[in-house]
Backbone as ProteinMPNN parsed JSONL, in Angstrom:
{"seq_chain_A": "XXXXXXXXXXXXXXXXXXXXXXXXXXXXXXXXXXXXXXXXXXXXXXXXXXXXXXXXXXXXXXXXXXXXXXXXXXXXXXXXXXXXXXXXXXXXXXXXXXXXXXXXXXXXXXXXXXXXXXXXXXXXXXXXXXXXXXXXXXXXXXXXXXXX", "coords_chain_A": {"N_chain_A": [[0.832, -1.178, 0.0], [0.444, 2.053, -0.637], [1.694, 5.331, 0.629], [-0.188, 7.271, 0.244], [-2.698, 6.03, -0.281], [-3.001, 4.325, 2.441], [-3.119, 6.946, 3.369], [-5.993, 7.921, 2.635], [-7.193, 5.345, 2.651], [-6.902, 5.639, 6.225], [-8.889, 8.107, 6.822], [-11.011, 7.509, 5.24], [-11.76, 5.447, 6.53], [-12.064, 6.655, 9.548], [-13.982, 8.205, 8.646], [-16.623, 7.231, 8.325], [-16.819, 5.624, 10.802], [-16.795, 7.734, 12.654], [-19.5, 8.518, 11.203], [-20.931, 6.536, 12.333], [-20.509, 6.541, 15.237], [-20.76, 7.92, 18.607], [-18.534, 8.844, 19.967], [-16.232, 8.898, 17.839], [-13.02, 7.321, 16.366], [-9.65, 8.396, 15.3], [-8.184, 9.246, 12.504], [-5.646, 8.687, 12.931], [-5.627, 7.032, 14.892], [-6.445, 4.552, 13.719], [-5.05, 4.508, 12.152], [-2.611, 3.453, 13.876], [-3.784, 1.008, 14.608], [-3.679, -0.276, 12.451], [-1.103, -0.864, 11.666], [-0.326, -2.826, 13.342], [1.032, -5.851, 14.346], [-1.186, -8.513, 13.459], [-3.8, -7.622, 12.899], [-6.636, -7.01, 10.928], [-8.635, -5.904, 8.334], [-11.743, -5.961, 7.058], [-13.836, -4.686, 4.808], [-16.543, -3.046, 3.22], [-18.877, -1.711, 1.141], [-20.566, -0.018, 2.67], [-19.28, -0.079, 5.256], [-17.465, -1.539, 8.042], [-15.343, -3.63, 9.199], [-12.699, -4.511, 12.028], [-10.4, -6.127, 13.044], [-8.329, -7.962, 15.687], [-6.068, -10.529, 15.99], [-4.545, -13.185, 18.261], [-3.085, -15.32, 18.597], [-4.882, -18.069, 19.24], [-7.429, -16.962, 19.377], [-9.154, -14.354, 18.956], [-10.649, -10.619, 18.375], [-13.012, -8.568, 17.969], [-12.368, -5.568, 17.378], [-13.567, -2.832, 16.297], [-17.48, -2.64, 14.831], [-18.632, -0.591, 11.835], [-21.1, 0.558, 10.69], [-22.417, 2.576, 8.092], [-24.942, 4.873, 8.953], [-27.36, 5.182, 6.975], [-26.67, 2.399, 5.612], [-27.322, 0.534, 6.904], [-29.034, -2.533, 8.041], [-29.101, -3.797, 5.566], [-27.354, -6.202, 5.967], [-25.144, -5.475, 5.606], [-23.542, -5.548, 7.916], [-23.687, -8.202, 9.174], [-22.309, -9.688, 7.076], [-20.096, -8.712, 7.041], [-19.017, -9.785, 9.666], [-19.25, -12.801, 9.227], [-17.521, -12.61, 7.327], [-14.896, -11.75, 8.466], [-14.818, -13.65, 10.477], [-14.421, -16.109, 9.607], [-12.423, -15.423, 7.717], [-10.322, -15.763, 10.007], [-10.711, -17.837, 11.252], [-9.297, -19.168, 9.055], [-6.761, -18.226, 9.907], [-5.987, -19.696, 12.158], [-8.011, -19.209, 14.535], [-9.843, -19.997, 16.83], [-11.452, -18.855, 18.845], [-13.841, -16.274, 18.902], [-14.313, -12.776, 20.176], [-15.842, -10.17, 21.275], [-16.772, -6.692, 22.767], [-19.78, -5.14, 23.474], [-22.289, -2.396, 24.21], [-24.368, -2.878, 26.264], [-26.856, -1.235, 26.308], [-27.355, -1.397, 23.423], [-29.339, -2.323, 21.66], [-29.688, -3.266, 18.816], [-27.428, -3.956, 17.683], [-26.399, -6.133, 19.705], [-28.698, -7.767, 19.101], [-27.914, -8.192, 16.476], [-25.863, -9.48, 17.312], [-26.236, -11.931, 18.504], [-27.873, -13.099, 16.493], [-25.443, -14.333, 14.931], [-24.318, -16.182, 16.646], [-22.662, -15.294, 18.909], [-22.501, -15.381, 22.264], [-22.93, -13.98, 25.974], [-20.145, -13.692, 27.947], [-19.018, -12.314, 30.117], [-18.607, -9.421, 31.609], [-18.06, -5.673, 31.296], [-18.514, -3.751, 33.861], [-19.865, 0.068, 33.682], [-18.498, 0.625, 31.428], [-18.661, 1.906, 28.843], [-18.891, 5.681, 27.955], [-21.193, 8.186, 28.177], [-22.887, 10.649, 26.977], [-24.698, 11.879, 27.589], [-25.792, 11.204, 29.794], [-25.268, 8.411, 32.71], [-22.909, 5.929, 32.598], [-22.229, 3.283, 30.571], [-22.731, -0.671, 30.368], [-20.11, -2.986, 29.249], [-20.856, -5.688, 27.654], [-19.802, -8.652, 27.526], [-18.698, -10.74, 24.767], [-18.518, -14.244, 23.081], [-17.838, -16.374, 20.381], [-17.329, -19.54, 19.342], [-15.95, -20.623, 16.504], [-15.366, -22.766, 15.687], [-18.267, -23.883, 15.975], [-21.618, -24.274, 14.168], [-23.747, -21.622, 12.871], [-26.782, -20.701, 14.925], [-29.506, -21.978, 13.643], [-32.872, -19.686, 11.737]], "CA_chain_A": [[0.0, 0.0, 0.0], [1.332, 3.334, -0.772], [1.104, 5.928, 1.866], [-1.197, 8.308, -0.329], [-3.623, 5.015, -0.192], [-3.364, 4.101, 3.487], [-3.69, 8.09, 4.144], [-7.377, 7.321, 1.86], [-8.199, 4.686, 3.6], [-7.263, 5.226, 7.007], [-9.495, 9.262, 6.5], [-12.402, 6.952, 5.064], [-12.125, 4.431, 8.272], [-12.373, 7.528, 10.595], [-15.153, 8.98, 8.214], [-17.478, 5.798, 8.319], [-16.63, 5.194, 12.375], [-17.753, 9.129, 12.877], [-21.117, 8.416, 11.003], [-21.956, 5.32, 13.183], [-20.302, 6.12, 16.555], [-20.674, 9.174, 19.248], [-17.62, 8.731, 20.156], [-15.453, 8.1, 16.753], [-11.763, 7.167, 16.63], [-9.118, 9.049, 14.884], [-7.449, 8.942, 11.183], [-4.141, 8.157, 13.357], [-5.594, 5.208, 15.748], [-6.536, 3.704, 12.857], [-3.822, 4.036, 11.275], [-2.218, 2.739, 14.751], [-4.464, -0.003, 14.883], [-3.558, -1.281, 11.179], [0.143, -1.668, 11.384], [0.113, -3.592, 14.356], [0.49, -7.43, 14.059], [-2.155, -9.665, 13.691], [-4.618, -7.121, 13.258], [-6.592, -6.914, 9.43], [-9.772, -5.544, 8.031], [-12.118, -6.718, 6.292], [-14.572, -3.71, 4.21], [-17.956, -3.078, 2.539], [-19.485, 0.237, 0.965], [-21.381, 0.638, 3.843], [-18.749, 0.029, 6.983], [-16.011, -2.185, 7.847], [-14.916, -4.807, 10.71], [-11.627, -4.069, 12.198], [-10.2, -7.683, 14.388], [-6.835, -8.222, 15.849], [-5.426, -11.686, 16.151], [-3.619, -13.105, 18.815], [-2.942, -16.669, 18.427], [-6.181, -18.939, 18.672], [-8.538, -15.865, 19.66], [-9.322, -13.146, 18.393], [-11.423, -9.662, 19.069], [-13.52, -7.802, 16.939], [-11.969, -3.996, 18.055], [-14.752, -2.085, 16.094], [-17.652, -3.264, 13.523], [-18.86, 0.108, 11.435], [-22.06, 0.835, 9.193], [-22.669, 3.785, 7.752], [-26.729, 4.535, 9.762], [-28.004, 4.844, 5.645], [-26.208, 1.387, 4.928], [-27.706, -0.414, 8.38], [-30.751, -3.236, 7.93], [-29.085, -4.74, 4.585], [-26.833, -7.104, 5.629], [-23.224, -5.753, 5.597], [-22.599, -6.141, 8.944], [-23.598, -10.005, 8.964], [-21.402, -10.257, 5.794], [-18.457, -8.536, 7.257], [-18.815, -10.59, 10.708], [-19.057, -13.774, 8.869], [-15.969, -12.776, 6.59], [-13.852, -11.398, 9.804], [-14.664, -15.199, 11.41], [-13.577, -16.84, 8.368], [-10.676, -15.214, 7.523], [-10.002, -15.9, 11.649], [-10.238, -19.193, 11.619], [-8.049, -19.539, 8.368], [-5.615, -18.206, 10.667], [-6.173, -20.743, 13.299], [-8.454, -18.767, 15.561], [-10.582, -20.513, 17.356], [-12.751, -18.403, 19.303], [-13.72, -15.079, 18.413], [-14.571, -12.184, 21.195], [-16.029, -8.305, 21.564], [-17.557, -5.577, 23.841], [-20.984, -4.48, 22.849], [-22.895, -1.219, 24.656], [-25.455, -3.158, 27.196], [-27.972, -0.482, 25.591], [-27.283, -1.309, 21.904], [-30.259, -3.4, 21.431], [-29.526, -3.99, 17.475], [-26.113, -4.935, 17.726], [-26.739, -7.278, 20.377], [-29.467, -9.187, 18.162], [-27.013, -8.877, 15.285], [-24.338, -10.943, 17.323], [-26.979, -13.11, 19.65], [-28.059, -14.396, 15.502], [-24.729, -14.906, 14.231], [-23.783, -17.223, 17.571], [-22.109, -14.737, 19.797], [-22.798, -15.348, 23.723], [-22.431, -13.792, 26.844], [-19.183, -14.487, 28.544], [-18.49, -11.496, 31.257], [-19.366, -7.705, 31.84], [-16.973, -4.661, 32.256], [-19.84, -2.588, 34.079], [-19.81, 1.136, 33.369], [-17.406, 0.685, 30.499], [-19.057, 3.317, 27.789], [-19.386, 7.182, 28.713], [-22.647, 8.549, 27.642], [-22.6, 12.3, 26.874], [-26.277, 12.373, 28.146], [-26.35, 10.359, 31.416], [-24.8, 7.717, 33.053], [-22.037, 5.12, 32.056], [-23.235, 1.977, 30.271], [-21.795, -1.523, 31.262], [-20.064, -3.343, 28.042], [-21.222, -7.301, 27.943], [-18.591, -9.486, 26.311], [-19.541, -11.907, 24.157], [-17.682, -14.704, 22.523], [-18.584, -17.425, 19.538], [-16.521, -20.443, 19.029], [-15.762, -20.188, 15.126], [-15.992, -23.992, 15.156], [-19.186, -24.187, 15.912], [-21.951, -23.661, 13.256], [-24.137, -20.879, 13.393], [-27.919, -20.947, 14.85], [-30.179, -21.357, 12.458], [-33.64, -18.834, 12.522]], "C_chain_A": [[0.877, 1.242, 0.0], [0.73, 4.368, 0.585], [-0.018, 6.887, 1.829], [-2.711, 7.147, -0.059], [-3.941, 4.564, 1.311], [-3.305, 5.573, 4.141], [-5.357, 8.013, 4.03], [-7.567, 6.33, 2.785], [-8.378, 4.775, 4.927], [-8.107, 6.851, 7.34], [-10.594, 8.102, 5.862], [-12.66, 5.821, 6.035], [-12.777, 5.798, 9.521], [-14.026, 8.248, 10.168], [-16.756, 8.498, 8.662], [-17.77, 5.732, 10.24], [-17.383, 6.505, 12.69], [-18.936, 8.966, 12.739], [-22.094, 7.536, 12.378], [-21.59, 5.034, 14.843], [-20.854, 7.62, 17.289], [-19.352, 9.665, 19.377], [-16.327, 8.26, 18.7], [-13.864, 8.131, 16.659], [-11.028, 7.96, 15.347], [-8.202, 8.283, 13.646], [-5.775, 8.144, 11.992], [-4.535, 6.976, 14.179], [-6.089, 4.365, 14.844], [-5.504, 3.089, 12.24], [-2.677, 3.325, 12.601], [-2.126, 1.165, 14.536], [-3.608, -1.03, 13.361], [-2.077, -1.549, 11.043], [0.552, -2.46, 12.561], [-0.087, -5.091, 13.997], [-0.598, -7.99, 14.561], [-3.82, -8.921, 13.587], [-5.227, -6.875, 10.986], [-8.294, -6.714, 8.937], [-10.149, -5.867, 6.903], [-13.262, -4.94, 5.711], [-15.78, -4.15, 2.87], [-17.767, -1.888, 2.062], [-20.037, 0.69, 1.792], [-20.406, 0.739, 4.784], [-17.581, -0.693, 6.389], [-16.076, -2.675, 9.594], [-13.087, -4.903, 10.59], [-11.13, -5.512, 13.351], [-8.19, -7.645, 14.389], [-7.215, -9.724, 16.606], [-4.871, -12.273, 17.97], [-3.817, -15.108, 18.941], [-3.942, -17.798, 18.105], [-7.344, -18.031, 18.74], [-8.259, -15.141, 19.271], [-10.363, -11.94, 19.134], [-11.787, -8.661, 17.822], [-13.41, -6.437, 17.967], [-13.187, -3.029, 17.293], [-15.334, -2.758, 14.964], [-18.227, -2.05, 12.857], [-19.775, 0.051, 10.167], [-22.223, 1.892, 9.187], [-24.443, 3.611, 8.437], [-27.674, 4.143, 8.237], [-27.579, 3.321, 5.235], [-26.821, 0.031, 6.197], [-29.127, -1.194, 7.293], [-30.321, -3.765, 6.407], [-28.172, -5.606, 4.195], [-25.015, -7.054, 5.69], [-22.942, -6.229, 6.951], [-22.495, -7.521, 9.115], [-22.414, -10.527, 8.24], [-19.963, -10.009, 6.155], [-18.18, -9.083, 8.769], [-18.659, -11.864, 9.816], [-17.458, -13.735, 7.976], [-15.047, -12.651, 7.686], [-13.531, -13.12, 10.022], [-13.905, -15.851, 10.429], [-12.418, -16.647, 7.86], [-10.033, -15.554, 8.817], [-9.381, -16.984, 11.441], [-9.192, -19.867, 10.386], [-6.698, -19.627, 9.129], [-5.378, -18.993, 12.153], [-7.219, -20.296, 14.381], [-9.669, -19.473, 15.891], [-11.807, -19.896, 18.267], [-12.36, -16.863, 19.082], [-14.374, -13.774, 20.132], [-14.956, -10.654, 20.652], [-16.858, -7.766, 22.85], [-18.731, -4.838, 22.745], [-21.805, -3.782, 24.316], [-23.881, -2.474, 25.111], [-26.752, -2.695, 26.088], [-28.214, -0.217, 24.156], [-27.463, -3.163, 21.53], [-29.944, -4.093, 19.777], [-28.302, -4.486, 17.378], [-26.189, -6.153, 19.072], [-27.923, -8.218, 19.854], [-28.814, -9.131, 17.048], [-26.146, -10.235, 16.144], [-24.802, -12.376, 17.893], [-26.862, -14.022, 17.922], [-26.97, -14.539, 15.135], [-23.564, -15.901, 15.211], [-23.146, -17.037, 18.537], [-22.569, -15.216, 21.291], [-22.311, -14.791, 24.689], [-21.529, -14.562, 27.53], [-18.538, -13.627, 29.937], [-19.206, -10.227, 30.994], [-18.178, -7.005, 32.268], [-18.297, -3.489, 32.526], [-18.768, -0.581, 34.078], [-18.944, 1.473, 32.483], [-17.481, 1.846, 29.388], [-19.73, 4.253, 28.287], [-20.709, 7.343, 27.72], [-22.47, 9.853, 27.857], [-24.281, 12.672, 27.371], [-26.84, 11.787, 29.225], [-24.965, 9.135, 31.934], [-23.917, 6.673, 32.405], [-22.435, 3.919, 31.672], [-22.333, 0.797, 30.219], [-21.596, -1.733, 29.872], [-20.076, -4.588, 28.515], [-20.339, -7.507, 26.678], [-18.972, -10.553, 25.823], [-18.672, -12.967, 23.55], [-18.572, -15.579, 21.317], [-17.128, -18.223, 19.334], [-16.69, -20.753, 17.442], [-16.036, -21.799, 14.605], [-17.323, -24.603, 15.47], [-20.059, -23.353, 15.02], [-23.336, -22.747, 13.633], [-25.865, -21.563, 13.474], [-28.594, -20.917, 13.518], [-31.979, -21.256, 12.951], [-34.75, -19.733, 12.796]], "O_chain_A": [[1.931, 1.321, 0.632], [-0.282, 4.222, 1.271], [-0.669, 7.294, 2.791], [-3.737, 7.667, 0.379], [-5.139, 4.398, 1.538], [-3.419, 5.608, 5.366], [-6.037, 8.03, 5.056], [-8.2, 6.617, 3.801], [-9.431, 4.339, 5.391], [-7.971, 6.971, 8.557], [-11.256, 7.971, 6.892], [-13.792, 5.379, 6.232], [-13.821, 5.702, 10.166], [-14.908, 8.647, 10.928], [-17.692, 9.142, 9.137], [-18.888, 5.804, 10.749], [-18.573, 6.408, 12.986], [-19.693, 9.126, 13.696], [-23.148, 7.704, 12.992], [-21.946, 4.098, 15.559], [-21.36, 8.442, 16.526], [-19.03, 10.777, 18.959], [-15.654, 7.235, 18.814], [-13.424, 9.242, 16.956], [-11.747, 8.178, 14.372], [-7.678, 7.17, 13.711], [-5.077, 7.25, 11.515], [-3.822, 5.973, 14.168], [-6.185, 3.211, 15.262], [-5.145, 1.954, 11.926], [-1.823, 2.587, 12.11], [-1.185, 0.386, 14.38], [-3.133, -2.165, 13.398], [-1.764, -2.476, 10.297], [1.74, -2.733, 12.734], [-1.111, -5.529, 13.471], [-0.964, -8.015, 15.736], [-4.825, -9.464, 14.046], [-4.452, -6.669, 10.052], [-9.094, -7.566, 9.325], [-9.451, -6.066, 5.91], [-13.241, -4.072, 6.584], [-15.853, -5.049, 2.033], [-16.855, -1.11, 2.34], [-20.123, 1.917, 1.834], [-20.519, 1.807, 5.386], [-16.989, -0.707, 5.309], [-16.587, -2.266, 10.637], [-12.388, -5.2, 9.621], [-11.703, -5.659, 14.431], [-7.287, -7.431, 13.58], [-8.119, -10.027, 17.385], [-4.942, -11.396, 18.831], [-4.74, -15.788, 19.39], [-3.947, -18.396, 17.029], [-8.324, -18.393, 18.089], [-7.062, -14.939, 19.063], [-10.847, -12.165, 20.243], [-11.036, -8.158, 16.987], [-14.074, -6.24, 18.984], [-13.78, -2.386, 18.159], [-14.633, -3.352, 14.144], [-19.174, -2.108, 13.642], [-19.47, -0.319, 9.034], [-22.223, 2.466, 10.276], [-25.066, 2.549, 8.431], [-28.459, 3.196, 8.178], [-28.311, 2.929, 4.326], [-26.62, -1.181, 6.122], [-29.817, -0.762, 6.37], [-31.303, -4.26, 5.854], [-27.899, -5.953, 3.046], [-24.11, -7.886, 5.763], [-22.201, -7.191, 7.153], [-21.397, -8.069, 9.204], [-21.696, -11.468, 8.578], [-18.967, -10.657, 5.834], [-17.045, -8.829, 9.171], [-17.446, -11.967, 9.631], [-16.561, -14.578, 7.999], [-14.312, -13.629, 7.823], [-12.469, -13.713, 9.83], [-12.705, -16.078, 10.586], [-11.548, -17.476, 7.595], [-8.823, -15.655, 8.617], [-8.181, -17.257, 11.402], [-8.449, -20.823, 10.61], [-5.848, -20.518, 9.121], [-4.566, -18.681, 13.023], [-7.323, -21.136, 15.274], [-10.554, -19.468, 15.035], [-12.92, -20.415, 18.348], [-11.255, -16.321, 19.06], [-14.849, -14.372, 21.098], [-14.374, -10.112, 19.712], [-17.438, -8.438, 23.702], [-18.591, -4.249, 21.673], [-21.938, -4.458, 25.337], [-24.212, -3.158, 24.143], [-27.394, -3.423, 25.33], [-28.898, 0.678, 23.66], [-26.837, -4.204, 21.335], [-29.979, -5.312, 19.605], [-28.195, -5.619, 16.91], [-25.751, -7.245, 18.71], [-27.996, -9.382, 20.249], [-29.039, -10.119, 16.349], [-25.904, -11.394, 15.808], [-24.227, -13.464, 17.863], [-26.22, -15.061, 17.766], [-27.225, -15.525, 14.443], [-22.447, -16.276, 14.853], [-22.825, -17.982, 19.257], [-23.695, -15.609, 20.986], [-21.083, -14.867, 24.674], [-21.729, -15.747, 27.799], [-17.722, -14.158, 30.69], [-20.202, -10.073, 30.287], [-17.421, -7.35, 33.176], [-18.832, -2.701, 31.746], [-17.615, -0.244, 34.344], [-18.482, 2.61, 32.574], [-16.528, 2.573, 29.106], [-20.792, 4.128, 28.896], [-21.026, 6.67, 26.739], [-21.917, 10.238, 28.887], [-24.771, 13.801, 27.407], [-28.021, 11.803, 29.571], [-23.844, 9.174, 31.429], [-24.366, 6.503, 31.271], [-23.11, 3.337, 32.521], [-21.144, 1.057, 30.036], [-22.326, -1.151, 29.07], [-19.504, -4.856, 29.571], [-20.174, -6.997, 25.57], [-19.623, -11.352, 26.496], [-17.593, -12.388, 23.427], [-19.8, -15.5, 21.288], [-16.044, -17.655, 19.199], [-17.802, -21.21, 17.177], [-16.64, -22.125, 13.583], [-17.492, -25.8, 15.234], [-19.808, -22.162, 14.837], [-23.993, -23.098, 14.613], [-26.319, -22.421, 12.717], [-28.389, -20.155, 12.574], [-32.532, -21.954, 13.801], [-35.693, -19.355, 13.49]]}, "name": "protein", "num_of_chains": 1, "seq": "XXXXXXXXXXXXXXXXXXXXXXXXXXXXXXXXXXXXXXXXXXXXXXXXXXXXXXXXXXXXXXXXXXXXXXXXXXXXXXXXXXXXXXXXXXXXXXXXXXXXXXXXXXXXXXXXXXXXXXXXXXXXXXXXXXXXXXXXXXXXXXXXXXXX"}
């Protein structure tokens, strides 16, 4: 990648993350995030799923839809690719932190096999009240997903 190309992409990672977060991370922790080992993104037109490695596990660090691109499917598509490219790399169980109070991403990950596995209570600030706990979830990559 040239650096004119990972300036482009990591300015359309921050752009995308802005749309769909309160809180959105910066053209430089992206660009942090992406030269660190073991860490490799997977992208849509709508968003993008950002996972770092670390031997048999893994961690989905952010998953991003644009709010116009929500309800058709990328995020499913770019969780199922993340896992898959995972477990190419041997990973065996996959992991994230999802907002307590972020009812649609928690029935995205409940259908694609995720489960509760712990709680960091009061983990996400809220610019309009109180701190919201983050529930950790995991899915074992070798097992196959519910079906509806």
């Amino acid at each position: 990648m040239t650096d004119i190309l990972t300036s482009e992409l990591v300015q359309g990672l921050a752009a995308v993350h802005a749309e769909a977060f309160d809180a959105p991370w910066s053209p430089e922790a992206f660009a942090a995030l992406l030269s660190q080992p073991g860490v490799f993104l997977e992208l849509e037109p709508e968003g993008f799923i950002l996972i770092q490695t670390a031997v048999d596990e893994a961690e989905i660090l952010t998953l991003a839809v644009r709010p116009d691109g929500r309800r058709c499917g990328s995020a499913t598509r770019l969780v199922e690719r993340a896992a898959s490219r995972a477990a190419v790399l041997g990973v065996e169980r996959l992991f994230l932190e999802v907002a307590e109070d972020n009812a649609p991403a928690r029935a995205l990950y409940a259908r694609l096999g995720f489960e509760p596995v712990g709680r960091r209570p009061r983990y996400y600030a809220r610019p309009e009240g109180q701190p919201v706990d983050a529930l950790l979830l995991a899915r074992n990559l070798d097992t196959p997903l519910p079906t509806a």
